[in-house]
PAVO-16171 format. One record per residue (C-alpha): residue number from 1; residue in one letter; x, y negated, z negated. Coordinates in nm, 4 decimals. Example, Ala and Ser with C-alpha at 12.3 -4.5 7.8 and 13.67 -1.06 7.14 Angstrom:
<rs>
n, res, c1, c2, c3
1, A, 1.2300, 0.4500, -0.7800 .
2, S, 1.3670, 0.1060, -0.7140 .
</rs>
This chain:
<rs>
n, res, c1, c2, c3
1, X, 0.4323, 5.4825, -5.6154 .
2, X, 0.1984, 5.2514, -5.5203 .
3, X, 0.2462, 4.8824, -5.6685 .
4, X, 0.0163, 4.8381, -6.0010 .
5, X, -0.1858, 4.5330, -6.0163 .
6, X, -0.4699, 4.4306, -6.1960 .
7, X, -0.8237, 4.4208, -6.0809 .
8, X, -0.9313, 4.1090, -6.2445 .
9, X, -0.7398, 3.7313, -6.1855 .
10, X, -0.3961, 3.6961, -6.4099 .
11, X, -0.4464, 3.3504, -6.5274 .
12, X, -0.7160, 3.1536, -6.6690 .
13, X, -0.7124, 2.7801, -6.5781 .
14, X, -0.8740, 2.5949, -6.8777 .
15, X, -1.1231, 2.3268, -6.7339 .
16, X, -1.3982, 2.1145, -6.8779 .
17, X, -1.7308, 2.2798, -6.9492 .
18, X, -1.9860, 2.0580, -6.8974 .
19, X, -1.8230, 1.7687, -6.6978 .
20, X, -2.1459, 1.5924, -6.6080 .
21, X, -2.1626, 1.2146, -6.6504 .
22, X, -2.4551, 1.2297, -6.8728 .
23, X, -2.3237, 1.5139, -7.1059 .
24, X, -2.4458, 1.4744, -7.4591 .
25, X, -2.3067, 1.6395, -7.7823 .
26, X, -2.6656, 1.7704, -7.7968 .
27, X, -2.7060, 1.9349, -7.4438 .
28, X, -2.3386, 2.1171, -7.4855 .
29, X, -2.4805, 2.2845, -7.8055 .
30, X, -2.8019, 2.3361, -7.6212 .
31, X, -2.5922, 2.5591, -7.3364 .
32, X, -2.3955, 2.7072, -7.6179 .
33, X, -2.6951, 2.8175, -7.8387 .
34, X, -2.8770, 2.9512, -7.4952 .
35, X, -2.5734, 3.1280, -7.3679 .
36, X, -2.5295, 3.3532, -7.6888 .
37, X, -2.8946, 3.3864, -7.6769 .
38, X, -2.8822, 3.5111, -7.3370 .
39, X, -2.5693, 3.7481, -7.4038 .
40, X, -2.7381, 3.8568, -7.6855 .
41, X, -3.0302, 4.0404, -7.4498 .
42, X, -2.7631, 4.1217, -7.2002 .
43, X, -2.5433, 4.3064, -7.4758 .
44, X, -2.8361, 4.5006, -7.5894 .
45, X, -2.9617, 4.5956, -7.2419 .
46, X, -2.5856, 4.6884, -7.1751 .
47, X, -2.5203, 4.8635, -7.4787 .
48, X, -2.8695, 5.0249, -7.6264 .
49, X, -2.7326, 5.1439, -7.9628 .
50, X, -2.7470, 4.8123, -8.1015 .
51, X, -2.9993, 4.7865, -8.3297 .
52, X, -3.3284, 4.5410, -8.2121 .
53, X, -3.4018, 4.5598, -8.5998 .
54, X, -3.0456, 4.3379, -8.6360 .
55, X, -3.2079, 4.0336, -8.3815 .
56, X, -3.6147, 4.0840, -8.3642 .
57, X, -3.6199, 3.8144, -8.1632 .
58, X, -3.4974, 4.0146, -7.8391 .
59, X, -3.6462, 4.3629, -7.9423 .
60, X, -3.9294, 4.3043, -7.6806 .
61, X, -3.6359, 4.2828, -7.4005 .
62, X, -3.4575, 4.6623, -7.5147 .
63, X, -3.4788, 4.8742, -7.2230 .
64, X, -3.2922, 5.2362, -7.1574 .
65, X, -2.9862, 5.1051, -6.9594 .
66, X, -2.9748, 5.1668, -6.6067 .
67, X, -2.8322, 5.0105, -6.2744 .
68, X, -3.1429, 4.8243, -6.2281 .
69, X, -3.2345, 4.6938, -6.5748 .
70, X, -2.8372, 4.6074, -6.6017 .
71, X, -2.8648, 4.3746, -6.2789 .
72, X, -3.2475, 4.2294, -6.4256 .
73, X, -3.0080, 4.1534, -6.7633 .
74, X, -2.7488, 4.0143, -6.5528 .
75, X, -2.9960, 3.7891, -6.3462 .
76, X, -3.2304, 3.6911, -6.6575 .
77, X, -2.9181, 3.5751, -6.8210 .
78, X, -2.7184, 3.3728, -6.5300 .
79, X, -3.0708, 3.1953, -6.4410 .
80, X, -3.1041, 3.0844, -6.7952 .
81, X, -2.7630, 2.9862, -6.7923 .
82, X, -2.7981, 2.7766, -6.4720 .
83, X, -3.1065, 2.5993, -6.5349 .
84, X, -2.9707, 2.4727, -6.9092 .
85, X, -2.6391, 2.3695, -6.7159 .
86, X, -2.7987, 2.1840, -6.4845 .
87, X, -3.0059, 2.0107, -6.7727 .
88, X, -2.7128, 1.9819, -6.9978 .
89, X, -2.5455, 1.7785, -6.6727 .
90, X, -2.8491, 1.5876, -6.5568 .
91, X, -2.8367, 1.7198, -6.1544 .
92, X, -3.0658, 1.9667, -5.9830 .
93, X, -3.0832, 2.3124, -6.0245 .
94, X, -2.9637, 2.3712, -5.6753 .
95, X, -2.6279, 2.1253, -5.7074 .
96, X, -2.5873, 2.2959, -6.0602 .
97, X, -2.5981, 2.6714, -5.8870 .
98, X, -2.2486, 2.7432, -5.7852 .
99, X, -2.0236, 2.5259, -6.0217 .
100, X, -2.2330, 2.6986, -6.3201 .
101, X, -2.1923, 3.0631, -6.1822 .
102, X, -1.8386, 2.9729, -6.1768 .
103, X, -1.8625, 2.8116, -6.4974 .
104, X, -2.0169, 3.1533, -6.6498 .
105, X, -1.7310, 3.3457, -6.4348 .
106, X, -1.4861, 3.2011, -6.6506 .
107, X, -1.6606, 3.2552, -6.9500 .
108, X, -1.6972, 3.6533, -6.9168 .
109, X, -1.3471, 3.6501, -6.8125 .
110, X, -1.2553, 3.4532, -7.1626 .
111, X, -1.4364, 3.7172, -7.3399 .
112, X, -1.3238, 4.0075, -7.1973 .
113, X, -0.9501, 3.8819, -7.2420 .
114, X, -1.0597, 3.8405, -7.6488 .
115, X, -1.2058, 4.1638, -7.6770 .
116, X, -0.8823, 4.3294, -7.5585 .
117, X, -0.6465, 4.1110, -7.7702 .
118, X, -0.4171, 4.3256, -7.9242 .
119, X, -0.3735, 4.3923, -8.3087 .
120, X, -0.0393, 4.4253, -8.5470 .
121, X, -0.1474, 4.8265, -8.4771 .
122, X, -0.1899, 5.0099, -8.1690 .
123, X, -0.1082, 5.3802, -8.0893 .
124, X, -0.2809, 5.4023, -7.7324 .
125, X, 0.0014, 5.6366, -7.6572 .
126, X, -0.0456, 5.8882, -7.9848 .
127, X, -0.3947, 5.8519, -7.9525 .
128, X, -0.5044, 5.7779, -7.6075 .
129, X, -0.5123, 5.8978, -7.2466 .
130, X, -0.2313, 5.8745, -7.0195 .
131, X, -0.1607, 5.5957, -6.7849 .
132, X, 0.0933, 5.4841, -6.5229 .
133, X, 0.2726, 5.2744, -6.7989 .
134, X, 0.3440, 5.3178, -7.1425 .
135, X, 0.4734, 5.0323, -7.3413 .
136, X, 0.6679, 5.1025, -7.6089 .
137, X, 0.7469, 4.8504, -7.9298 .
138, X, 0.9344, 4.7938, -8.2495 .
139, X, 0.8697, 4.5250, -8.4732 .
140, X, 1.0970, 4.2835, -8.6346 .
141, X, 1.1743, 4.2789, -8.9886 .
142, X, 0.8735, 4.2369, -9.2480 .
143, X, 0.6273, 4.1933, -8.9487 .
144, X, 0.2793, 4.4235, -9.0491 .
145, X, 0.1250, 4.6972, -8.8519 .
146, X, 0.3623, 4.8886, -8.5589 .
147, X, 0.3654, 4.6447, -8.3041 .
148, X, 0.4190, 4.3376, -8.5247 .
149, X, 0.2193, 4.0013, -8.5320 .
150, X, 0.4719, 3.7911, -8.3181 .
151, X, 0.5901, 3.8956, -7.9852 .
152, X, 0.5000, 4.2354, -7.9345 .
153, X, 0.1216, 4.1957, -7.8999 .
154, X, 0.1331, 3.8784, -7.6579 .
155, X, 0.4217, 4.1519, -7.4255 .
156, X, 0.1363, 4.4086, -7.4385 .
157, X, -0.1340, 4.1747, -7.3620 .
158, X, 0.0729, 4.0153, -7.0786 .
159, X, 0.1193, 4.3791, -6.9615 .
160, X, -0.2212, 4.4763, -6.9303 .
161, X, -0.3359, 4.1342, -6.7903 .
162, X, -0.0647, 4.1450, -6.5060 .
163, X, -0.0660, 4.5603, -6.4757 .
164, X, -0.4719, 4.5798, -6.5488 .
165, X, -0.5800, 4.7227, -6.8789 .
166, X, -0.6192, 5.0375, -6.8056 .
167, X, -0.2474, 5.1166, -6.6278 .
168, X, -0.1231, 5.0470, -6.9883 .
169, X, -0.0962, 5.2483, -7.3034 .
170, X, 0.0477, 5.0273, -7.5787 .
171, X, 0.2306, 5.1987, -7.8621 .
172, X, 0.3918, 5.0486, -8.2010 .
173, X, 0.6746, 5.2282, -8.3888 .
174, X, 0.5393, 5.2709, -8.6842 .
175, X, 0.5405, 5.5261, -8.9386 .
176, X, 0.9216, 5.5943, -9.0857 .
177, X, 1.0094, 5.2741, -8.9652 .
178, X, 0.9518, 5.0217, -9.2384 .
179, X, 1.1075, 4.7566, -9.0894 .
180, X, 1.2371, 4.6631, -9.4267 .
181, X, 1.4756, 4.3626, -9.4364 .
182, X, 1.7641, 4.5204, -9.5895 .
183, X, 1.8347, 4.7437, -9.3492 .
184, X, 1.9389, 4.5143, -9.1379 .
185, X, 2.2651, 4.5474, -9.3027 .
186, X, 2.3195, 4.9214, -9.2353 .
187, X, 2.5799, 5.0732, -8.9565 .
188, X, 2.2863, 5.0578, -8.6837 .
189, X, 2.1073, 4.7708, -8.7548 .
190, X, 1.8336, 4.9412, -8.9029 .
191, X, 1.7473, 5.3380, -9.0247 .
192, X, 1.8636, 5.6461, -8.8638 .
193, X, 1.4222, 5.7528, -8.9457 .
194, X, 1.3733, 5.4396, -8.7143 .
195, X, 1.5608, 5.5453, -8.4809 .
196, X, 1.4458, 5.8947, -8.4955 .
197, X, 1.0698, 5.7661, -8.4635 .
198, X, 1.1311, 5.5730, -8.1556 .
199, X, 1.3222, 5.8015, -7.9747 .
200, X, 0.9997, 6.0524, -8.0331 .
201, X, 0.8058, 5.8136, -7.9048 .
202, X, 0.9561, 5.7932, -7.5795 .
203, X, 1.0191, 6.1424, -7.5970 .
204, X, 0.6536, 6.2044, -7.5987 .
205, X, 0.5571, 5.9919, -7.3339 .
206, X, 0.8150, 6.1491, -7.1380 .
207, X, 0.6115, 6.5035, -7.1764 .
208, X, 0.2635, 6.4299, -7.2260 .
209, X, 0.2374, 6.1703, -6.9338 .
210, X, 0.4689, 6.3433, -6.6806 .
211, X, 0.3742, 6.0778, -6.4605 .
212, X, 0.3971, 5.7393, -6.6882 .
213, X, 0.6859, 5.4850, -6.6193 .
214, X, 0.7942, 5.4229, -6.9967 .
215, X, 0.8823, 5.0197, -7.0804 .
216, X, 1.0054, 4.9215, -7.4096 .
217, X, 1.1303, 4.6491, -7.6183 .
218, X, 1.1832, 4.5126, -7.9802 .
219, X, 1.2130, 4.2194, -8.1937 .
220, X, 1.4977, 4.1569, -8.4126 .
221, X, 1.5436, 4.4815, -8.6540 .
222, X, 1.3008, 4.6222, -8.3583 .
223, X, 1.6051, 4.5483, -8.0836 .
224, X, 1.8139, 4.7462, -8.3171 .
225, X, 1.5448, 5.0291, -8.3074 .
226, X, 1.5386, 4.9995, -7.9591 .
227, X, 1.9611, 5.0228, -7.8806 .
228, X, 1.9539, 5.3150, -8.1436 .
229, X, 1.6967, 5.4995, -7.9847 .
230, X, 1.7958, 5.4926, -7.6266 .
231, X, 2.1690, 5.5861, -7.7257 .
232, X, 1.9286, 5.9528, -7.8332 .
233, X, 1.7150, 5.9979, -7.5681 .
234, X, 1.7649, 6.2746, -7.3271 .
235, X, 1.8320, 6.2225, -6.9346 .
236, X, 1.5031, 6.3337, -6.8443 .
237, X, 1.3410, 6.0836, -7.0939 .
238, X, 1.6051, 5.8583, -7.0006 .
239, X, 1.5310, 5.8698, -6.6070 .
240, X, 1.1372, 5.8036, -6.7234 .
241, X, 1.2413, 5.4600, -6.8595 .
242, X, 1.1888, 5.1836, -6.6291 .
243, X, 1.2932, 4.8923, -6.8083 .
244, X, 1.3384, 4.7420, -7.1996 .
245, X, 1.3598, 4.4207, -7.3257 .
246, X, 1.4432, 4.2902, -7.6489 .
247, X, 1.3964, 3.9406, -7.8641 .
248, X, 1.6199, 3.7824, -8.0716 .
249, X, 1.8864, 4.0778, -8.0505 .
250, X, 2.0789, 4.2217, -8.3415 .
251, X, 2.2647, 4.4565, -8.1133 .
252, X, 2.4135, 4.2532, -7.8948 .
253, X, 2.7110, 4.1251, -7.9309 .
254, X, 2.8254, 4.4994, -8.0736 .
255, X, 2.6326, 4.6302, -7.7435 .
256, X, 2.8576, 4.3877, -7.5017 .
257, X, 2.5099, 4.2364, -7.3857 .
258, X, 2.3656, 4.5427, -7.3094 .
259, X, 2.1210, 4.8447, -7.3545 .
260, X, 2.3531, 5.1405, -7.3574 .
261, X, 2.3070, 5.3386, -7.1367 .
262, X, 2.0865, 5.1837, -6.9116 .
263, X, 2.2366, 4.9914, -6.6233 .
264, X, 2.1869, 4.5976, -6.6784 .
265, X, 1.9402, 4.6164, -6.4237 .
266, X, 1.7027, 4.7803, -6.5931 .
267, X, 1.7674, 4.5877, -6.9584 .
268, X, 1.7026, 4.2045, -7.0419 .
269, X, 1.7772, 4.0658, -7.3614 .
270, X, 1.6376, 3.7152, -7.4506 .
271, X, 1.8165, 3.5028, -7.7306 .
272, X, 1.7982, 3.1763, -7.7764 .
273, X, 2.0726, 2.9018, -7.7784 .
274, X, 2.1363, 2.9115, -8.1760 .
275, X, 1.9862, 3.2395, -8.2541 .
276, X, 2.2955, 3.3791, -8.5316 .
277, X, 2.2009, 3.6995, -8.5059 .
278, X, 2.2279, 3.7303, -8.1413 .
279, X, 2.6383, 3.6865, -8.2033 .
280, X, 2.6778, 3.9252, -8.4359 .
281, X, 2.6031, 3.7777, -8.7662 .
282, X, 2.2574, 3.8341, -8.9625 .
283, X, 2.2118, 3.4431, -9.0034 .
284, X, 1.8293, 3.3527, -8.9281 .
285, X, 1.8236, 2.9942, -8.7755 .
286, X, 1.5293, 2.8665, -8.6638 .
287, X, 1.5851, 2.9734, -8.3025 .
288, X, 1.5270, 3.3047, -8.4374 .
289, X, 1.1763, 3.2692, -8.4591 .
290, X, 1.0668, 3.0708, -8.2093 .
291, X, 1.0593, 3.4052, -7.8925 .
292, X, 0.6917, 3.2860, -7.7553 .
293, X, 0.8355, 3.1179, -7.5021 .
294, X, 1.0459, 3.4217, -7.3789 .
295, X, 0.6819, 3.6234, -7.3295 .
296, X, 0.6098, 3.5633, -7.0028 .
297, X, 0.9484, 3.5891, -6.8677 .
298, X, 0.9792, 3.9208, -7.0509 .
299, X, 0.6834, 4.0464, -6.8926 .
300, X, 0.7748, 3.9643, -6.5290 .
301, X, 1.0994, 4.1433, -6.5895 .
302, X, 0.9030, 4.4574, -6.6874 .
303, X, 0.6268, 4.4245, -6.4152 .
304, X, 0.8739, 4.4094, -6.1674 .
305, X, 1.0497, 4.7095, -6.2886 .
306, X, 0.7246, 4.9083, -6.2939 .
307, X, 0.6569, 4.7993, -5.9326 .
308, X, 1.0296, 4.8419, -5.8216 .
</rs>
């Protein structure tokens, strides 16, 4: 299969704005103010269902959408924005031209990564087409939603942005998994209904994308979900699964460091240096909760399993 990349840039390099020596407080919210005005006609040339009774002042620019009127949008809106930037930075329009169309590159690019930020909830798999990868996550104790607030929706996000947003369907385990804290303490880490629910997840993706390669991970309880589930699935489902990764790991000590029965290649488990629970024990230090930093990494492990 073909290696999956996205079509837009991975990274966004934060820079100054408005970095011209003459820059006042006032110009910036000048630019500001004008660039939401200008967005503002764009969005409603782009998206005609918005009502011109909501912002009268850009009723006289609604148009039916088209190629044509999309690109006069487009250009109305990036000449307005270069002609304030070049006031805003006291240098002619010309000199302004190219560092401002780069300048309202990055801003686009800013807004299309917010838009797709993902919630505690997602169920792109239940609910959604199929796509060359499914992700598949379980929450750590108390988090809200299926996917959590903590880890799980930066590992999706870092999917899609690395993968392209539309090669990934995100899911949360959700439903009989409560993700309740005391059942931590049970045999498994966690609920034979958890289990059950995650192992039908991957089961599903297994049969209603034929051609998805299934990832997966969990936090915490979540890695526990995650251990129990794949110790279920079936060797067709389990041949479908790429790669997993888990946080702050409840299973592992009892696991021996691994994912049973996936070969270590295709499992990474991230614990920090004085995480208890990652020993065996259901002691929450402060290492615990501190798995941002393990994001990234976690996604390049699963990337490179996709693309392997």
């Amino acid at each position: 299969m073909p290696t999956i990349t996205a079509e837009g840039t991975d990274k966004l390099h934060e820079v100054p704005l408005y970095r011209g020596k003459t820059t006042s407080n006032h110009s910036i919210r000048q630019v500001s103010d004008v660039y939401k005005d200008c967005k503002l006609v764009s969005s409603n040339v782009l998206h005609p269902s918005t009502s011109a009774s909501e912002h009268p002042q850009t009723q006289a620019n609604l148009v039916h959408s088209s190629p044509l009127t999309t690109s006069v949008a487009n250009m109305k809106f990036t000449t307005a924005f270069i002609a304030l930037f070049a006031a805003a930075n006291a240098m002619p329009t010309a000199d302004a031209e190219a560092e401002a169309v780069a300048e309202f590159s990055k801003l686009e690019q800013r807004a299309q990564l917010e838009a797709r930020a993902t919630g505690n909830t997602v169920n792109e798999l239940t609910n959604g087409a199929c796509r060359a990868v499914t992700f598949i996550f379980a929450r750590a104790s108390t988090e809200t939603g299926n996917i959590g607030s903590s880890v799980g929706p930066p590992t999706c996000d870092g999917l899609k942005s690395r993968l392209g947003a539309n090669n990934v369907a995100c899911q949360g385990v959700g439903g009989p998994y409560s993700a309740a804290l005391a059942d931590n303490a049970l045999p498994s880490g966690t609920t034979q209904a958890a289990i059950n629910e995650a192992a039908r997840l991957f089961t599903l993706a297994s049969t209603k994308c034929p051609n998805t390669k299934i990832v997966g991970g969990g936090y915490s309880q979540g890695a526990a979900v995650i251990h129990g589930a794949a110790k279920t699935l079936s060797s067709a489902v389990q041949n479908k699964v790429v790669g997993l990764i888990t946080y702050g790991d409840t299973r592992k000590a009892q696991d021996n460091n691994r994912i049973p029965p996936f070969p270590a290649s295709k499992t990474k488990i991230f614990c920090n240096a004085g995480d208890g629970v990652c020993v065996g024990t259901l002691v929450v230090t402060a290492a615990h909760l501190a798995y941002q930093g393990s994001v990234n990494p976690a996604v390049s492990f699963l990337v490179g399993r996709v693309n392997a």
